[in-house]
ChimeraX commands (.cxc) that place a marker at each C-alpha (Angstrom):
marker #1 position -62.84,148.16,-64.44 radius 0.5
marker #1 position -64.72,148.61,-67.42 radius 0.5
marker #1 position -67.56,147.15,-68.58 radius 0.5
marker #1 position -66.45,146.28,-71.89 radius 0.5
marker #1 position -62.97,146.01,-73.53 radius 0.5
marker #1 position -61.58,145.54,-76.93 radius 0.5
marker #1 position -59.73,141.92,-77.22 radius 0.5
marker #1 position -56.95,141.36,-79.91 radius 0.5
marker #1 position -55.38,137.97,-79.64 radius 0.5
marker #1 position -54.54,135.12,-82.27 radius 0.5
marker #1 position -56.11,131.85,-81.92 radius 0.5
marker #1 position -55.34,128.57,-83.78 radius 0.5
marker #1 position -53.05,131.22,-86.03 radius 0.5
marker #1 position -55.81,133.48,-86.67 radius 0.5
marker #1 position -56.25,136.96,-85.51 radius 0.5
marker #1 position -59.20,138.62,-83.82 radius 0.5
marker #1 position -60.29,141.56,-82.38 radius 0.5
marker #1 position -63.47,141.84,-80.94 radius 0.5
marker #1 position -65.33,143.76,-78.19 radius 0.5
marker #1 position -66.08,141.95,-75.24 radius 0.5
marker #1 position -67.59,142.11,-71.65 radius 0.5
marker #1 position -64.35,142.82,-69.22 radius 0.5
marker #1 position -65.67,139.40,-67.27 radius 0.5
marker #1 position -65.63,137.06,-69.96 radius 0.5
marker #1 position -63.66,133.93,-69.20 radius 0.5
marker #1 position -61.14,132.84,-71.80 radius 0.5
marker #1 position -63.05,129.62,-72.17 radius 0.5
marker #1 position -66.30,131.66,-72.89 radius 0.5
marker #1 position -64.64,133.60,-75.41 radius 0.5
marker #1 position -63.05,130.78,-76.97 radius 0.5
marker #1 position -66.82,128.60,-77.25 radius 0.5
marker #1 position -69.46,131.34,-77.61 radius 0.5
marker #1 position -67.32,134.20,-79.98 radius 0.5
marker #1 position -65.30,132.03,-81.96 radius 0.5
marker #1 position -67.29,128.74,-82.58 radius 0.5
marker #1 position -64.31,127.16,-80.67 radius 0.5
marker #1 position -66.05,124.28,-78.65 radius 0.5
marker #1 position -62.66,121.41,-78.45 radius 0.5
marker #1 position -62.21,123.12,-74.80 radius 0.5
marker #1 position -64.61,122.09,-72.39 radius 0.5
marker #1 position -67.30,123.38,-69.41 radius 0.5
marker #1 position -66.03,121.09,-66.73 radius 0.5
marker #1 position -66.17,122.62,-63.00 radius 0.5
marker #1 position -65.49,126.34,-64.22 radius 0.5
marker #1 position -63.04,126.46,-60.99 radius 0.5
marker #1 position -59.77,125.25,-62.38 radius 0.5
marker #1 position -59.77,121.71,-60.78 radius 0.5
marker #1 position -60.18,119.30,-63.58 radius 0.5
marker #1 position -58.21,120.24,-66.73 radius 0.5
marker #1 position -61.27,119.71,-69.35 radius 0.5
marker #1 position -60.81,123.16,-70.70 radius 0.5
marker #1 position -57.01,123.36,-71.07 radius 0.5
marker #1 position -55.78,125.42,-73.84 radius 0.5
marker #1 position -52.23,126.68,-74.62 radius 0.5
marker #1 position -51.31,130.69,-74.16 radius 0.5
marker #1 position -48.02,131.47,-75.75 radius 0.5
marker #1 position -47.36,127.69,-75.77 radius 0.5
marker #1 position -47.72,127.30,-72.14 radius 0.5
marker #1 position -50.50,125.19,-70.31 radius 0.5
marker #1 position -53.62,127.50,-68.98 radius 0.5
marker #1 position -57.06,126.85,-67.60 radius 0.5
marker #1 position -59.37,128.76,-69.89 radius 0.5
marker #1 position -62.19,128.76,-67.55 radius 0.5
marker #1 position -60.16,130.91,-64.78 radius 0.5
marker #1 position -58.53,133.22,-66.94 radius 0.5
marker #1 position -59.96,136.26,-67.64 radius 0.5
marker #1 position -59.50,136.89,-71.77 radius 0.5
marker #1 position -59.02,140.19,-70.98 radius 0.5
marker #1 position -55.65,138.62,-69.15 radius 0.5
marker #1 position -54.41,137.31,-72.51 radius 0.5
marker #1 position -55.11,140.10,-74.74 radius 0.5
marker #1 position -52.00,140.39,-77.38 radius 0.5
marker #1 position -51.68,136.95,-76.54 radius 0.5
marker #1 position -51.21,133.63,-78.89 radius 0.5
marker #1 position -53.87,131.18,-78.08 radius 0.5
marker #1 position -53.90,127.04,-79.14 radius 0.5
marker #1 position -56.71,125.37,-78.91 radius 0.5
marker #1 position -56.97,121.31,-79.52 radius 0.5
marker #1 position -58.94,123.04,-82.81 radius 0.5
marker #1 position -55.48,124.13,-83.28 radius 0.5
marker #1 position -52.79,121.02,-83.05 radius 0.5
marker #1 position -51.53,120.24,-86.18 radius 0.5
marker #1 position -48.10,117.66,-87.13 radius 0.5
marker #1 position -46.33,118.40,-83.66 radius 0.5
marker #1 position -48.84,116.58,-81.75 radius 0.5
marker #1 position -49.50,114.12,-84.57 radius 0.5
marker #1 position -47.49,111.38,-82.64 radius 0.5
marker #1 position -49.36,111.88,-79.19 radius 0.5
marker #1 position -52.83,111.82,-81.13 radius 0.5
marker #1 position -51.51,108.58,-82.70 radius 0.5
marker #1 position -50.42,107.09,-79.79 radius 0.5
marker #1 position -53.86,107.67,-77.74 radius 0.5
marker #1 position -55.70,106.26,-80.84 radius 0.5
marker #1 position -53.42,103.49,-80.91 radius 0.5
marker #1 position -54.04,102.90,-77.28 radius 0.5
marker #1 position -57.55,103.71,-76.62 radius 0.5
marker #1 position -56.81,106.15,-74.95 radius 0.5
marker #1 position -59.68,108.33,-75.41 radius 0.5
marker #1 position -63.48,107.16,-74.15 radius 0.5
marker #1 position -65.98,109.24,-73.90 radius 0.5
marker #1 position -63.23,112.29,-74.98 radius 0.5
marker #1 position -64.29,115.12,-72.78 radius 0.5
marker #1 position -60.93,115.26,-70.85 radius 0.5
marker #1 position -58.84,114.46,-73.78 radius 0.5
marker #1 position -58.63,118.04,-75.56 radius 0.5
marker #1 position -57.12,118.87,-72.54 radius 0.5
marker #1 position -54.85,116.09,-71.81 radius 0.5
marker #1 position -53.23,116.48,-75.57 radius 0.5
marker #1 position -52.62,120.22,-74.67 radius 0.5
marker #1 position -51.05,119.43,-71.83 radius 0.5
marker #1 position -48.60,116.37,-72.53 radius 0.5
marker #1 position -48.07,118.32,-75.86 radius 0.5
marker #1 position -46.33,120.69,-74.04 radius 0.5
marker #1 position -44.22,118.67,-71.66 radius 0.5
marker #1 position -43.33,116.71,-74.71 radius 0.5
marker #1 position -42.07,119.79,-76.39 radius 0.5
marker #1 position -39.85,120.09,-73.07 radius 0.5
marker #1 position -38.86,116.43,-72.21 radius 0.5
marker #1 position -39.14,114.46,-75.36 radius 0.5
marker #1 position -38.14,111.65,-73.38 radius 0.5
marker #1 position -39.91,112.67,-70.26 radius 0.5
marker #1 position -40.13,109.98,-67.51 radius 0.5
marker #1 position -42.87,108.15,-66.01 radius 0.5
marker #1 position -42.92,110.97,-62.44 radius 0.5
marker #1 position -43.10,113.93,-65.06 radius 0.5
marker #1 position -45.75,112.49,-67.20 radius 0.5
marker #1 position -47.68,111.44,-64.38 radius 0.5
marker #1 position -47.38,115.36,-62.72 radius 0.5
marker #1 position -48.80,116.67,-66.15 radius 0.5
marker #1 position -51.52,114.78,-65.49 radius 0.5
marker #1 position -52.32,115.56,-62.54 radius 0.5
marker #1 position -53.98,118.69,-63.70 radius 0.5
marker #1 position -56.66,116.75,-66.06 radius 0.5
marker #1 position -58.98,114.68,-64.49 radius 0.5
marker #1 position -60.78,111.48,-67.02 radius 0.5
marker #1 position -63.71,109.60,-65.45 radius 0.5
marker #1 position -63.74,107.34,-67.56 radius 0.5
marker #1 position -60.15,105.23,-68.56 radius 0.5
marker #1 position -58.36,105.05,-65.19 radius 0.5
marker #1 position -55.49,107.05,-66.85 radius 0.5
marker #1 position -54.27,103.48,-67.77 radius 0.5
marker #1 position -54.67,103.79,-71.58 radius 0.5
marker #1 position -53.43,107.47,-71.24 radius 0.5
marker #1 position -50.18,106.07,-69.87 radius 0.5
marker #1 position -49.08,103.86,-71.98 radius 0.5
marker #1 position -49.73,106.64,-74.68 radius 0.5
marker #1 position -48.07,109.00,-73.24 radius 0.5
marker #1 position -45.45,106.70,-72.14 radius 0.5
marker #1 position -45.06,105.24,-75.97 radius 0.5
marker #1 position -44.11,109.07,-76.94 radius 0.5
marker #1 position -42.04,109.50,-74.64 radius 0.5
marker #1 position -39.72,106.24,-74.85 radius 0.5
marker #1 position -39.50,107.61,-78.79 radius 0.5
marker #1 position -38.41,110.75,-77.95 radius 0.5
marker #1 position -41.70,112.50,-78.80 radius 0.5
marker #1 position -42.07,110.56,-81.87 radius 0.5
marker #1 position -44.65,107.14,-82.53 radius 0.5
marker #1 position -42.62,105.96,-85.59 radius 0.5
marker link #1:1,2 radius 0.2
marker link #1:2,3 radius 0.2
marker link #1:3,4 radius 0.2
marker link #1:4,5 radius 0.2
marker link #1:5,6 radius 0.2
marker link #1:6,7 radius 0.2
marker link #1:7,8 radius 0.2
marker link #1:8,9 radius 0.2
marker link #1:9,10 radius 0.2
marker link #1:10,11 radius 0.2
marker link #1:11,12 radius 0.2
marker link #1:12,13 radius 0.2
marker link #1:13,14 radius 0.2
marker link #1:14,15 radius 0.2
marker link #1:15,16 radius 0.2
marker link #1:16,17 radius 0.2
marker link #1:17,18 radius 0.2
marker link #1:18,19 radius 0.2
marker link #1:19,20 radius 0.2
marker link #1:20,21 radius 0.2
marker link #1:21,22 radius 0.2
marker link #1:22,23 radius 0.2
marker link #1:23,24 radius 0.2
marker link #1:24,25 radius 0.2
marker link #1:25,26 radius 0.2
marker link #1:26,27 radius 0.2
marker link #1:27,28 radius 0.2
marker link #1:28,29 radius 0.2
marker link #1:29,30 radius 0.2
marker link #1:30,31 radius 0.2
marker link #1:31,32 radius 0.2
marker link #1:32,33 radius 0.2
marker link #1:33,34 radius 0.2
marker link #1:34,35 radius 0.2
marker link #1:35,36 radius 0.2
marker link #1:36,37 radius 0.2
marker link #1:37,38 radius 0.2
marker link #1:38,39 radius 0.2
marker link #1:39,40 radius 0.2
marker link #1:40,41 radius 0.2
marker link #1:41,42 radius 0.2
marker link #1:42,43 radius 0.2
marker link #1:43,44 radius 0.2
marker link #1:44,45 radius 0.2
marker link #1:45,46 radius 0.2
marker link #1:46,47 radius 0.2
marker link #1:47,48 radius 0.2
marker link #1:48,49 radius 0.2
marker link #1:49,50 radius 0.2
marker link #1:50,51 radius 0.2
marker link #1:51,52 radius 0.2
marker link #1:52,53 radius 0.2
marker link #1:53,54 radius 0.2
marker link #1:54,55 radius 0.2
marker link #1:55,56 radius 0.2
marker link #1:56,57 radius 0.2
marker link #1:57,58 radius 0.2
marker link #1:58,59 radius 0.2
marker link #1:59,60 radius 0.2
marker link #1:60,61 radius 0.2
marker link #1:61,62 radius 0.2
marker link #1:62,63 radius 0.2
marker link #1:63,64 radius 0.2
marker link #1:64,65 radius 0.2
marker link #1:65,66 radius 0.2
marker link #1:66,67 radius 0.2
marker link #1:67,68 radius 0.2
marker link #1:68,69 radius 0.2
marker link #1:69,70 radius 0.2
marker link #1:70,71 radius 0.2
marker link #1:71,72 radius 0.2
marker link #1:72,73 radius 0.2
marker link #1:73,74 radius 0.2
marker link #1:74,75 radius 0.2
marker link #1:75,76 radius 0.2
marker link #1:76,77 radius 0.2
marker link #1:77,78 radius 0.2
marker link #1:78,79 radius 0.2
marker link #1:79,80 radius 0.2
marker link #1:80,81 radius 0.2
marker link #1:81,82 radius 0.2
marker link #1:82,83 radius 0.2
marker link #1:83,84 radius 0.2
marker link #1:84,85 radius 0.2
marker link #1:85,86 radius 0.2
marker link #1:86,87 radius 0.2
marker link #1:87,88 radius 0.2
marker link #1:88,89 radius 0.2
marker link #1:89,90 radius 0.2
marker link #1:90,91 radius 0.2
marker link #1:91,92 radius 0.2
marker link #1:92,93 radius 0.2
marker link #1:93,94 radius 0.2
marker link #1:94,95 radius 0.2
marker link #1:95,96 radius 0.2
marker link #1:96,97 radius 0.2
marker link #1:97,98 radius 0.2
marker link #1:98,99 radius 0.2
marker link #1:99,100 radius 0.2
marker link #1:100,101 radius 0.2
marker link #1:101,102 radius 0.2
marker link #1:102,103 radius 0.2
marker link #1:103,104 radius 0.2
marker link #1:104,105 radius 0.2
marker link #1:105,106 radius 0.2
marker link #1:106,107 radius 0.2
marker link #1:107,108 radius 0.2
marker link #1:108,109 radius 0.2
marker link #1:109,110 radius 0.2
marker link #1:110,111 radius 0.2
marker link #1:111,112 radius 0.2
marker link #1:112,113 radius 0.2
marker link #1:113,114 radius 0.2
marker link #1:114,115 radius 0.2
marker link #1:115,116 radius 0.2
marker link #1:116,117 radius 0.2
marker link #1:117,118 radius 0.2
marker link #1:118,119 radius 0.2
marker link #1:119,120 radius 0.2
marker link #1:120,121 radius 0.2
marker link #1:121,122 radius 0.2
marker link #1:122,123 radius 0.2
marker link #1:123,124 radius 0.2
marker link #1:124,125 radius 0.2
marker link #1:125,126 radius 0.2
marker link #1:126,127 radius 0.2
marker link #1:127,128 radius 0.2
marker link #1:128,129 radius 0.2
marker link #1:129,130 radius 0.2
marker link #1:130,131 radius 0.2
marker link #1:131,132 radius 0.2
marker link #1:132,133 radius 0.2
marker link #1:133,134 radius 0.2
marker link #1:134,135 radius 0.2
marker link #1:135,136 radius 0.2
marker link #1:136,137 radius 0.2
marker link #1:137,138 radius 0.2
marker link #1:138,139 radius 0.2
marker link #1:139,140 radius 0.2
marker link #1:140,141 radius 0.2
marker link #1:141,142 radius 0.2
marker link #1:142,143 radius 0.2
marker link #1:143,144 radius 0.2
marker link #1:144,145 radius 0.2
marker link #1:145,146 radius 0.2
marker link #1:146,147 radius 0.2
marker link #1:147,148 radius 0.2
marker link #1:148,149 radius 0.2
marker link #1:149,150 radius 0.2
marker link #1:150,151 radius 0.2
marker link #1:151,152 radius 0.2
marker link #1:152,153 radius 0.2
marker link #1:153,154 radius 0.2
marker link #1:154,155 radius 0.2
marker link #1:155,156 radius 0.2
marker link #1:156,157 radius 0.2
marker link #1:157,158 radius 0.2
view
């Protein structure tokens, strides 16, 4: 493997191309080349969900991908959510849902994209989703009864 390798991806809608170390984590890339810090350091093993970011609209742990692995890749970061998430932002603000915020980056990535697969997904699929993002801090309660709110709208709050 080499030591260094050129990335090209798109993040957030913008493209880069830089030249990296072959062993740089996407997360890493993501926080110390870009500026991108909405993804989180939380065990750097893939076991809590705090740095969850979106590759080609899918769910992926950033800090156990390689970038290398996503190179020609599209890349969302919570930086990065714009009106299609808009009602699952609302609906955490509207219920709290969010303390101390470290998980919730992550969380929004991740609902975001079972939303865009289940509008209406039920209480068992919302509750797997979660089960790949840890919180400390609300019990999941308040995250429920976001998520929950979206999802009895169809993915919308209004």
């Amino acid at each position: 493997m080499p030591d260094e390798i050129v990335l090209t991806l798109t993040v957030n809608g913008d493209k880069h191309r830089r030249l990296i170390p072959a062993s740089r984590t996407l997360l890493d890339f993501l926080r110390e080349d870009l500026g991108l810090t909405g993804s989180k350091h939380g065990c750097d093993v893939g076991d809590c969900g705090a740095c969850t970011v979106r590759v080609g609209g899918v769910p992926r742990l950033a800090c156990i991908t390689l970038a290398a692995e996503v190179d020609g890749e599209e890349v969302q970061t919570i930086e990065g959510i714009g009106a299609a998430e808009a009602p699952l932002v609302a609906a955490f603000d509207k219920h709290v849902a969010s303390q101390c915020g470290y998980c919730t980056p992550g969380i929004i990535l991740s609902l975001s994209h079972l939303f865009e697969q289940d509008p209406a997904a039920d209480d068992a699929a919302i509750r797997e989703t979660l089960g790949s993002n840890i919180c400390r801090c609300t019990g999941y309660t308040k995250i429920l009864a976001a998520a929950r709110e979206v999802a009895a709208r169809g993915g919308q709050t209004r």
